[in-house]
Backbone bond lengths (Angstrom), bond angles and torsions (degrees), N, CA, C in turn:
res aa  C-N    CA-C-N  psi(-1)  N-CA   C-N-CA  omega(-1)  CA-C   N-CA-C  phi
1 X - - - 1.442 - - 1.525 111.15 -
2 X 1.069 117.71 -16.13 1.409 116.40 -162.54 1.858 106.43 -101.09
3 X 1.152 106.42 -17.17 1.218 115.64 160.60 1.537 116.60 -59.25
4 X 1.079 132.20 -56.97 1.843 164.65 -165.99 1.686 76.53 -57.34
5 X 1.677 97.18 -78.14 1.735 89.87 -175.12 1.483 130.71 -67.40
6 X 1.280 110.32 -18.40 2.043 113.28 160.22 1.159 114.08 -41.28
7 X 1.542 96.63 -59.08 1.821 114.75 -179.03 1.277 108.24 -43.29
8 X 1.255 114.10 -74.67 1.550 132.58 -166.72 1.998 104.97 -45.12
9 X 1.614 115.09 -56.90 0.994 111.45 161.58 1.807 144.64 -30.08
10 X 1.091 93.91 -46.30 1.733 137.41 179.18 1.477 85.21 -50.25
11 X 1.128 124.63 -69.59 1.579 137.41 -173.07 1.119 120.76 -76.76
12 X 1.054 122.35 4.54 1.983 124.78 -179.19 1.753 91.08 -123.64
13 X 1.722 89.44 -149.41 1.177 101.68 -170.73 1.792 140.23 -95.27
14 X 1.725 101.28 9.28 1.047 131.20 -170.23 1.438 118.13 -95.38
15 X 1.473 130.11 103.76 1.494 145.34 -174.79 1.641 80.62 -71.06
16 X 2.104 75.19 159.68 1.487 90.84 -167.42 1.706 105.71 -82.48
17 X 0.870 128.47 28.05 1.660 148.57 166.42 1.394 106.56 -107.20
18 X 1.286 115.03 -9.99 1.335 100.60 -174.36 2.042 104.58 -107.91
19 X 1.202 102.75 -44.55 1.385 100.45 137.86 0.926 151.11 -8.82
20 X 1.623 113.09 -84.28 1.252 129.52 -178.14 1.813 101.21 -71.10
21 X 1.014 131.85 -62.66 1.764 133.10 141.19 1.636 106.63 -1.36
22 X 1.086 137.82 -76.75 1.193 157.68 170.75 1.724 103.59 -34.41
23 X 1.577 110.92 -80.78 1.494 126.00 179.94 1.284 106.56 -39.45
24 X 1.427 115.60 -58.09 1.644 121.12 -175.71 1.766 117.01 -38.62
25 X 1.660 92.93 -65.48 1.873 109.79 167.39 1.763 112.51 -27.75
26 X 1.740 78.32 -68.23 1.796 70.55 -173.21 1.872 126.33 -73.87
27 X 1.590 110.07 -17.75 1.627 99.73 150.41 1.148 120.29 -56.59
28 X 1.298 121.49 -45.52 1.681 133.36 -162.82 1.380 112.44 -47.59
29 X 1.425 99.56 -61.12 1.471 138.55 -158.91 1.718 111.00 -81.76
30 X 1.191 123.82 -32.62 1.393 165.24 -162.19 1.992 88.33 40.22
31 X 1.502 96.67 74.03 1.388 104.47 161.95 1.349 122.48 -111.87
32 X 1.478 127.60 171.96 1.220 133.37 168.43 1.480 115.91 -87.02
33 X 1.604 116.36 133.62 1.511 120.14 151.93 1.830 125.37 -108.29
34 X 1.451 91.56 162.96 1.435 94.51 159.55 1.445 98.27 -134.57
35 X 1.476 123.26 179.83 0.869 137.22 -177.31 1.993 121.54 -38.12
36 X 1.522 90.50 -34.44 1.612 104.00 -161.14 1.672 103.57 -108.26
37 X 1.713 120.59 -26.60 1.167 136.82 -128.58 2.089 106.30 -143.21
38 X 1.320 97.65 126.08 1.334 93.74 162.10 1.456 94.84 -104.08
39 X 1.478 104.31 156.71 1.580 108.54 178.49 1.791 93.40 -145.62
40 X 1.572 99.20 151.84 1.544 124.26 -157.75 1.974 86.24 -136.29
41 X 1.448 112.82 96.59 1.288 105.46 166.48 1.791 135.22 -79.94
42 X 1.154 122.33 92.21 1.439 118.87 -166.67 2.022 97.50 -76.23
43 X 1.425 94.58 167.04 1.336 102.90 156.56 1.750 131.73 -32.76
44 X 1.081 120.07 -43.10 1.025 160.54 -150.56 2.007 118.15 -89.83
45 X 1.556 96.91 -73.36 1.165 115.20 -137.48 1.887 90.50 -168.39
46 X 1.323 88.99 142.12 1.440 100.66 160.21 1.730 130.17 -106.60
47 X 0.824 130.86 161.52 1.927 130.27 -170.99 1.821 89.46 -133.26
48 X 1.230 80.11 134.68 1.721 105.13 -175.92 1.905 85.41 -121.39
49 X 1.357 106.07 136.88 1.283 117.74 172.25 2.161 98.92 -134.08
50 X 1.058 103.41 136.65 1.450 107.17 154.46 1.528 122.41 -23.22
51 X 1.228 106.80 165.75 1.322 107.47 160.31 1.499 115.86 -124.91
52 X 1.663 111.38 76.54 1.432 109.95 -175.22 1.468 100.96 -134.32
53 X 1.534 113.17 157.72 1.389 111.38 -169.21 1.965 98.66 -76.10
54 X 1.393 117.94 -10.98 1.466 91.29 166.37 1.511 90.91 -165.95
55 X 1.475 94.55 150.98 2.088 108.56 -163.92 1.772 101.83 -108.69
56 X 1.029 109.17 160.98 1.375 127.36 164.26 1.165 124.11 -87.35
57 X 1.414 117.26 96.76 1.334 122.41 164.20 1.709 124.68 -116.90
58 X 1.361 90.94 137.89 1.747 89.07 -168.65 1.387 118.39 42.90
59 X 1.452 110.56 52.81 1.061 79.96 177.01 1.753 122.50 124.83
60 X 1.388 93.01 -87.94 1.424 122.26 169.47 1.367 119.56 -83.73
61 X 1.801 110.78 161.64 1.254 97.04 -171.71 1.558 95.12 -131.32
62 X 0.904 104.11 127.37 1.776 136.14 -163.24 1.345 107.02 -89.58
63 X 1.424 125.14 128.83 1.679 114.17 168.18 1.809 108.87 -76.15
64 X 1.272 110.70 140.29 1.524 113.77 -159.96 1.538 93.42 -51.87
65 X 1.662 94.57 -60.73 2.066 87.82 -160.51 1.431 123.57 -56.81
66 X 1.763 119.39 -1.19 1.672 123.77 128.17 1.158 132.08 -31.18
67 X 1.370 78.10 -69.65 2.073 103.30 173.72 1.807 114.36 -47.74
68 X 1.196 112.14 -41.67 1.250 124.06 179.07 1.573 103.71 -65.11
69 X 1.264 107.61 -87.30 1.187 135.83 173.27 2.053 104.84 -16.90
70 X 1.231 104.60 -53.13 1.321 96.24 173.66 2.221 125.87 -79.56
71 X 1.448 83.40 -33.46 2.092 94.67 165.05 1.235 86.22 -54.12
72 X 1.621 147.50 -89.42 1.312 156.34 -144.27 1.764 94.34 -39.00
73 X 1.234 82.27 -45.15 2.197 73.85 -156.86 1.478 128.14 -69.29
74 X 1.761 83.13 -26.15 1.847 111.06 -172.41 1.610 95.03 -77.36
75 X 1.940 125.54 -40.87 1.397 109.19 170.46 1.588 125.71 -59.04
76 X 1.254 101.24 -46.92 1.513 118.99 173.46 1.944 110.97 -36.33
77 X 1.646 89.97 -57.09 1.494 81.15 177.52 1.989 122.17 -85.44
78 X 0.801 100.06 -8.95 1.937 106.07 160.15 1.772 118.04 -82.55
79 X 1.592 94.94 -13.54 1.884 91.88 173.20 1.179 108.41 -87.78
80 X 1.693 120.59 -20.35 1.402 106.05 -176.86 1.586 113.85 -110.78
């Protein structure tokens, strides 16, 4: 699958640093992408985040794999 989305990348607006940046997250993280979207599947509901090296929150602008890093912890602590 991750080929399909390399490809697809290749052709938009994403350097191949931005990619490989991208690919890493979602091994790391063991999340889902699409082309546009990291996604974090809860029980529940899924979270679609951008695909930018850092998001706006409140305000501020947060580096995602923060951003990640903190969704991850807040599920972690509601699973147990």
């Amino acid at each position: 699958m991750n080929e399909k989305i390399n490809h697809h990348f290749e052709n938009k607006k994403y350097s191949p640093e931005d990619i490989k940046f991208f690919n890493n997250l979602v091994e790391k993280y063991h999340i889902k992408q699409t082309s546009e979207y990291l996604i974090i599947s809860q029980v529940d509901k899924e979270i679609y985040i951008h695909k930018w090296r850092k998001i706006l929150i409140n305000g501020e602008w947060v580096k995602i794999e923060d951003h990640l890093k903190k969704i991850l912890s807040n599920k972690d602590e509601h699973e147990t």
